[in-house]
C-alpha positions as a Python dict, from the first residue, in 0.01 Angstrom:
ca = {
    (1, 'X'): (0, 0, 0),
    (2, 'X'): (-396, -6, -28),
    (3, 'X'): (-536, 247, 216),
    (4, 'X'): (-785, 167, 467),
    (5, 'X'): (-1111, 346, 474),
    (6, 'X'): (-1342, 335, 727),
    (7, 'X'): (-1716, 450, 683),
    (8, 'X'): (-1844, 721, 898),
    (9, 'X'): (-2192, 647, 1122),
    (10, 'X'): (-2460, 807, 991),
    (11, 'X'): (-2548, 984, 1354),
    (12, 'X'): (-2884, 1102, 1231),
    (13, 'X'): (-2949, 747, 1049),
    (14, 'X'): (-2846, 534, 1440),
    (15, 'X'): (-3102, 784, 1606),
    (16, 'X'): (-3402, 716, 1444),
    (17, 'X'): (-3325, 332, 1440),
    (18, 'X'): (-3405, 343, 1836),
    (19, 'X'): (-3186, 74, 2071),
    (20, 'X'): (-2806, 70, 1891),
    (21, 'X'): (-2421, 4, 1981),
    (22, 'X'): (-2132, 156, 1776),
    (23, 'X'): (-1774, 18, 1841),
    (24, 'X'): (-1571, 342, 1809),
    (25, 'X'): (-1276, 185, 1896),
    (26, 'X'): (-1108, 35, 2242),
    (27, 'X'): (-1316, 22, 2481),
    (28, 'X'): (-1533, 296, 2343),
    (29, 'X'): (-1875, 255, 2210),
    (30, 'X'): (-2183, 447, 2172),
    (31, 'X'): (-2509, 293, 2324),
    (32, 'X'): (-2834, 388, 2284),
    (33, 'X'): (-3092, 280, 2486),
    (34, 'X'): (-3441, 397, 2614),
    (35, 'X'): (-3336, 724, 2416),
    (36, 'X'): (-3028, 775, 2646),
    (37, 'X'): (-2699, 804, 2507),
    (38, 'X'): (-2409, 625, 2684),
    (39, 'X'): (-2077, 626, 2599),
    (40, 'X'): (-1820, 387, 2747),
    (41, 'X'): (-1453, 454, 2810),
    (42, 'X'): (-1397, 742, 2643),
    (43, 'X'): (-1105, 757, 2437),
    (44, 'X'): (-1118, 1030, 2136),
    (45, 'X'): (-761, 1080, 2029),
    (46, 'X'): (-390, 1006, 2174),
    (47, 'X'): (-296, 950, 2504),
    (48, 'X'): (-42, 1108, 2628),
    (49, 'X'): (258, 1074, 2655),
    (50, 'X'): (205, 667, 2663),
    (51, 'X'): (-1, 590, 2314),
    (52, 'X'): (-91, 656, 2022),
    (53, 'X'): (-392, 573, 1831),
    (54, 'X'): (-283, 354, 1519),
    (55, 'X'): (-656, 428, 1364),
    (56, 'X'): (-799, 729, 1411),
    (57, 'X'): (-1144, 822, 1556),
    (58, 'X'): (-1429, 687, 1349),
    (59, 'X'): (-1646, 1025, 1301),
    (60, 'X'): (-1547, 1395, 1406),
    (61, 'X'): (-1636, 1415, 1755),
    (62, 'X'): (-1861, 1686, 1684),
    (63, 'X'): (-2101, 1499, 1517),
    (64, 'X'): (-2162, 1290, 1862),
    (65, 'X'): (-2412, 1373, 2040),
    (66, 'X'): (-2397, 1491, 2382),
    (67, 'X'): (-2385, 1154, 2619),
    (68, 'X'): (-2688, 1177, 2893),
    (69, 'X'): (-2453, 926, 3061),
    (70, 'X'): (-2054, 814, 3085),
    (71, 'X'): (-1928, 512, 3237),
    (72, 'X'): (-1533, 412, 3302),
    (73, 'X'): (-1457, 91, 3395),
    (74, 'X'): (-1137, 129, 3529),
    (75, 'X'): (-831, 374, 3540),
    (76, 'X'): (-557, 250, 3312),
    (77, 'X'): (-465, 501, 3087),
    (78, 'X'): (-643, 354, 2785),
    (79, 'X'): (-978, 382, 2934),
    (80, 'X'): (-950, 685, 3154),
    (81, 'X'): (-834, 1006, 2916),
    (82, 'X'): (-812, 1344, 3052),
    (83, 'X'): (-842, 1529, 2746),
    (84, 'X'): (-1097, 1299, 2650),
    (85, 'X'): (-1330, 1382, 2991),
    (86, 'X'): (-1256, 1747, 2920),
    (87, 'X'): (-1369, 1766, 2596),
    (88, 'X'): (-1697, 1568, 2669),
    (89, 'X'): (-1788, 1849, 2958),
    (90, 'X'): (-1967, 1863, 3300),
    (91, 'X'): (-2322, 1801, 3139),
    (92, 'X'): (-2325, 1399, 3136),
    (93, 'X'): (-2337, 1185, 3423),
    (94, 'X'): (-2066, 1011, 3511),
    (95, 'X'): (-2086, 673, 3650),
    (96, 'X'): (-1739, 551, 3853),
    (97, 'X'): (-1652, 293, 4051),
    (98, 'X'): (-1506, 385, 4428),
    (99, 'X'): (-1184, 613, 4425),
    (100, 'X'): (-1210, 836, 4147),
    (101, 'X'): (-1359, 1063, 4266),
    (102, 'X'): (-1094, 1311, 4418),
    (103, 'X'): (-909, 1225, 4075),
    (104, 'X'): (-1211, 1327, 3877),
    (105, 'X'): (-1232, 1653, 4064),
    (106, 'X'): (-896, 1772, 3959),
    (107, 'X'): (-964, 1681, 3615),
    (108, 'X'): (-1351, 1792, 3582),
    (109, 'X'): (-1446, 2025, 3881),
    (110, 'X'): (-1812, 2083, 3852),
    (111, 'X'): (-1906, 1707, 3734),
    (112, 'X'): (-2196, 1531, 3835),
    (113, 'X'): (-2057, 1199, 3943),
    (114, 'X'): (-2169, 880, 4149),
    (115, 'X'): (-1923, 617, 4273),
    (116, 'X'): (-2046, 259, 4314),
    (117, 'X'): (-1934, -40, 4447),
    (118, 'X'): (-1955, -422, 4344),
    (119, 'X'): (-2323, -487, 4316),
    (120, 'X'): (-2475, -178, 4351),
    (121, 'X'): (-2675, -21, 4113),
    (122, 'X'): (-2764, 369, 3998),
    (123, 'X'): (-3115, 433, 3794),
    (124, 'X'): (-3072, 692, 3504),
    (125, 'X'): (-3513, 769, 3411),
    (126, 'X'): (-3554, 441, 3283),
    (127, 'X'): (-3227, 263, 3287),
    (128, 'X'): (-3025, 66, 3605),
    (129, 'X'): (-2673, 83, 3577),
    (130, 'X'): (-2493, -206, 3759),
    (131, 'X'): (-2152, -249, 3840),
    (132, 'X'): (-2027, -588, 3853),
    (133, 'X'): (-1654, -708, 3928),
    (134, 'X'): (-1425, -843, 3655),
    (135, 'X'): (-1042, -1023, 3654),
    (136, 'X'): (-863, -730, 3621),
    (137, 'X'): (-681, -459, 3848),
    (138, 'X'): (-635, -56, 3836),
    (139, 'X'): (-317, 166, 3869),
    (140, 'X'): (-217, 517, 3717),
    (141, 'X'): (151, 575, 3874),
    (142, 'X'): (355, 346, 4085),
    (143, 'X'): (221, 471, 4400),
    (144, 'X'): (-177, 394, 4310),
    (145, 'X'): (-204, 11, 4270),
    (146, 'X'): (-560, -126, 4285),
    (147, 'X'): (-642, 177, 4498),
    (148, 'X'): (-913, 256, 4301),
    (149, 'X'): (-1187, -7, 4195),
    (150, 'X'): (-1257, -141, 3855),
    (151, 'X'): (-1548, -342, 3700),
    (152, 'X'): (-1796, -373, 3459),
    (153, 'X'): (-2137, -234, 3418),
    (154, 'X'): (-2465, -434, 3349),
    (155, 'X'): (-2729, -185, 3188),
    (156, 'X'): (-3090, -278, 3196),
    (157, 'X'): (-3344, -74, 3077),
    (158, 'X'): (-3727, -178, 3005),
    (159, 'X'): (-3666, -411, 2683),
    (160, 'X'): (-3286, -411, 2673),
    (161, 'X'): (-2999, -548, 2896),
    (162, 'X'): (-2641, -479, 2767),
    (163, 'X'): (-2312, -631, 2914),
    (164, 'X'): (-1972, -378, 2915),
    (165, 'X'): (-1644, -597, 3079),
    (166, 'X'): (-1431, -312, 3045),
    (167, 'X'): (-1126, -497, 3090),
    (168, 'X'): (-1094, -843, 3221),
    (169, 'X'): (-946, -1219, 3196),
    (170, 'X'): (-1194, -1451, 3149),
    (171, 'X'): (-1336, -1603, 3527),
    (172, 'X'): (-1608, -1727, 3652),
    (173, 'X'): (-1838, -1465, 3702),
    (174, 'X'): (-1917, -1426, 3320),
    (175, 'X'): (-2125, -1761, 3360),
    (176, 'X'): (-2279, -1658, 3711),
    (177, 'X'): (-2392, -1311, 3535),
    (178, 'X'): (-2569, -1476, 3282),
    (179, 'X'): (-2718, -1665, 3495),
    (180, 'X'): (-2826, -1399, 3734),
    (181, 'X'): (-2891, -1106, 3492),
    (182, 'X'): (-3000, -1315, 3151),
    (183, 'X'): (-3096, -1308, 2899),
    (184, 'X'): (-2856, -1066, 2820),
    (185, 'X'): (-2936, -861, 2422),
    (186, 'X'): (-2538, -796, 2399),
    (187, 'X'): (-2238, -918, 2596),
    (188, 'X'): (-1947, -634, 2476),
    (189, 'X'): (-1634, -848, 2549),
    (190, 'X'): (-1255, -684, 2587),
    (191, 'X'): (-1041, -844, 2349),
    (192, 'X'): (-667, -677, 2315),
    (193, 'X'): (-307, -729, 2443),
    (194, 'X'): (-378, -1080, 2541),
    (195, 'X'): (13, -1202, 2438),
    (196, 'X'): (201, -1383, 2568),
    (197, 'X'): (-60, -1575, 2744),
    (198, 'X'): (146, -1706, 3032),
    (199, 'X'): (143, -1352, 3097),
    (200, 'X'): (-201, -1192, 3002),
    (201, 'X'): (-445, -1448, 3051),
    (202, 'X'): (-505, -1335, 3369),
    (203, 'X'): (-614, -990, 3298),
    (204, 'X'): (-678, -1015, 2935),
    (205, 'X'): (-893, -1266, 2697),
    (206, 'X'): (-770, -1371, 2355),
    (207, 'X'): (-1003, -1445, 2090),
}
């Protein structure tokens, strides 16, 4: 069969363009605004013992820079990675939403971390995160069901606003955020495991 290449970012090349987003895969992307570098959902290699990656990571993780700033969405296992948090450090900031942080600590002692609820905001220098709910839930192991919060974050900086859903089903709230929070430069939709729809529709979109 044909093999499937993928080409590598130029990291040096996205840098001196100024404002970008690269897709890395999942829910992960790299985005660069107001010279910050955020990454989103970290997710660098298997998960285990659930998943496996069917494509691998874009670019050796090396060649990333250090993120000034992380942001999770939720805690399902495909956007919340142990070994993925580990390898990325104490030196970002990372940006929760309420619960996680007694989990965090057992998997990252030492990071600097800041919990926020629907609606409220965190400024980064030049940037306001905002967390915003979505249609979706959280859970980790039978015992943990929505006990931690989930949602997406709204990042506005001085030229730039950029929409990450994280996970959800398509609601309401899309149309009452761009409504709010518009013009928005990029709305970074979740797309995945949206079959059979009687099923997912509620907690996934299809295209």
């Amino acid at each position: 069969p044909p093999t499937i290449s993928f080409a590598v970012p130029q990291v040096d090349d996205i840098l001196k363009r100024g404002d970008s987003i690269t897709y890395l895969g999942h829910g992960t992307l790299w985005i660069r605004i107001g010279g910050k570098n955020i990454l989103t959902d970290p997710i660098f290699g298997n998960i285990w013992p659930f998943l496996d990656r069917k494509v691998p990571f874009p670019l050796p993780t090396s060649l990333l820079p250090s993120p000034d700033v992380v942001v999770i969405s939720h805690s399902h296992y495909d956007h919340l990675d142990k070994d993925t948090l580990r390898s990325l450090g104490v030196k970002p900031l990372y940006l929760l939403p309420l619960k996680h942080k007694d989990w965090f600590a057992d998997v990252l002692p030492g990071a600097r971390i800041v919990e926020l609820d629907w609606f409220e905001t965190h400024t980064v220098s030049n940037l306001t995160f905002r967390l915003l709910p979505t249609q979706h839930w959280s859970k980790r192991t039978p015992w943990d069901t929505n006990r931690r919060l989930w949602g997406a974050w709204l990042i506005e900086g001085n030229r730039r606003r950029v929409f990450f859903g994280g996970d959800s089903g398509y609601f309401q709230g899309f149309k009452e955020y761009g409504a709010k929070y518009g013009p928005l430069d990029a709305a970074l939709l979740p797309i995945g495991a949206y079959e059979p729809r009687w099923f997912m529709k509620t907690y996934h979109m299809n295209p």
